[in-house]
C-alpha positions in Angstrom: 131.0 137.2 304.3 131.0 139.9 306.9 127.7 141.3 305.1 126.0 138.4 304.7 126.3 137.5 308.4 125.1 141.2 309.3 122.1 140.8 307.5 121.2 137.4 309.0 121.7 139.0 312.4 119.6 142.3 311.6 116.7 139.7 310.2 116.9 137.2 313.0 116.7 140.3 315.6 113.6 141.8 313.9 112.0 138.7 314.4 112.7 138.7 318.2 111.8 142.1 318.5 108.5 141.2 317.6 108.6 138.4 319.8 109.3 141.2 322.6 112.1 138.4 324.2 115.4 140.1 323.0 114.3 143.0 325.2 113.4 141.5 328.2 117.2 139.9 328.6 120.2 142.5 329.8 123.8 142.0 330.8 124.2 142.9 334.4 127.3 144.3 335.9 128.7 140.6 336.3 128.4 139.3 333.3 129.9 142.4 331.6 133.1 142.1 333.5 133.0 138.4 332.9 132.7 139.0 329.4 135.2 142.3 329.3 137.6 140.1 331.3 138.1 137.3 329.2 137.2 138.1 326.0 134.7 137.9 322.9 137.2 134.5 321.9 136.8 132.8 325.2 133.3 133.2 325.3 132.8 131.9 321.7 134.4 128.9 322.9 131.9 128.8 325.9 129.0 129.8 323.8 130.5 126.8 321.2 130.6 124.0 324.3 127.0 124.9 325.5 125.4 124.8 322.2 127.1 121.2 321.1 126.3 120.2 324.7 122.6 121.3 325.5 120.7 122.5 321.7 123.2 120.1 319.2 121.8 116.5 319.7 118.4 115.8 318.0 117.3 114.9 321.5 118.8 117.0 324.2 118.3 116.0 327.4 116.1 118.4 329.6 114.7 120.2 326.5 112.7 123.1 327.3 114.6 123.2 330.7 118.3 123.2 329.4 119.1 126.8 329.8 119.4 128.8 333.2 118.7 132.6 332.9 121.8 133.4 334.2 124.9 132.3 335.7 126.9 133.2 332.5 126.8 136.0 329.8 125.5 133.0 327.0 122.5 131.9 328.9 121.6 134.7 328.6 121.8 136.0 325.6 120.3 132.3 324.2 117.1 133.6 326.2 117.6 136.7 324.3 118.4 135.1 321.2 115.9 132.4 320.8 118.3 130.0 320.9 117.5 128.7 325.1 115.6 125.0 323.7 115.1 123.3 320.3 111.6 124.5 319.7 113.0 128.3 320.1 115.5 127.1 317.5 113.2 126.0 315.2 111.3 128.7 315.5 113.9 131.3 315.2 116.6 129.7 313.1 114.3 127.2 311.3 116.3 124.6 312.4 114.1 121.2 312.7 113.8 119.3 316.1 115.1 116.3 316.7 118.0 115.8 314.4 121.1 116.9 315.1 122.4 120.3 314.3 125.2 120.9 311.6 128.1 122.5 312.3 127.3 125.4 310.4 124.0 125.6 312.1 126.0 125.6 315.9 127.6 128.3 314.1 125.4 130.4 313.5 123.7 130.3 316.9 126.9 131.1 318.3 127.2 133.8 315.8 123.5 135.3 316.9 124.4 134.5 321.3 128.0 136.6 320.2 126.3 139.5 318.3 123.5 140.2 321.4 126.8 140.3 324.1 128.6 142.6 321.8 125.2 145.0 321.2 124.9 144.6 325.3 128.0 145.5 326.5 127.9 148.9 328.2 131.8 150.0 326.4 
């Protein structure tokens, strides 16, 4: 399971490293002691609220305009990740606007917003 996650991870990143965004996005010194003090669990719980709250519905209120570009170690990295509004979703995860997300398909953004903090954190 570990492997197949990996390689979903490895192919979504190539595709925003063509896009050029997942290098334009870094952790600052904050946001590395925010994440560093309260842990890669806490922060998947975080990461889990703000995607059911702001990408999950099929119509999210303020779409396009939903995620700051920082404030918080996940905003961030959903800039980074292509995962900030539902057209970046659908473009990066193939996820289709305006239905709802799955469970599984929350998951695997938090999955790609946890993957970029752990590659960024300066340990």
């Amino acid at each position: 399971m570990a492997k197949k996650l990996d390689n979903k991870w490895a192919s979504l990143k190539k595709r925003l490293e063509k896009d050029g965004r997942i290098n334009k996005f870094t952790l600052g010194e904050p946001e590395q002691e925010y994440v560093t003090s309260r842990g890669m669990d806490i922060l998947r719980l975080h990461a889990t609220d703000f995607v059911n709250k702001r990408l999950a519905p099929a119509n999210p209120k303020n779409d396009g305009r939903q995620t700051p570009t920082k404030g918080h170690p996940v905003f961030i990295a959903q800039h980074a990740c292509g995962c900030n509004d539902r057209a970046s979703v659908e473009e990066f995860f193939g996820f289709e606007m305006e239905r709802e997300l799955t469970e599984a398909e929350v998951g695997a953004i938090v999955d790609a917003i946890l993957g970029w903090i752990a590659e960024h954190l300066d340990t």
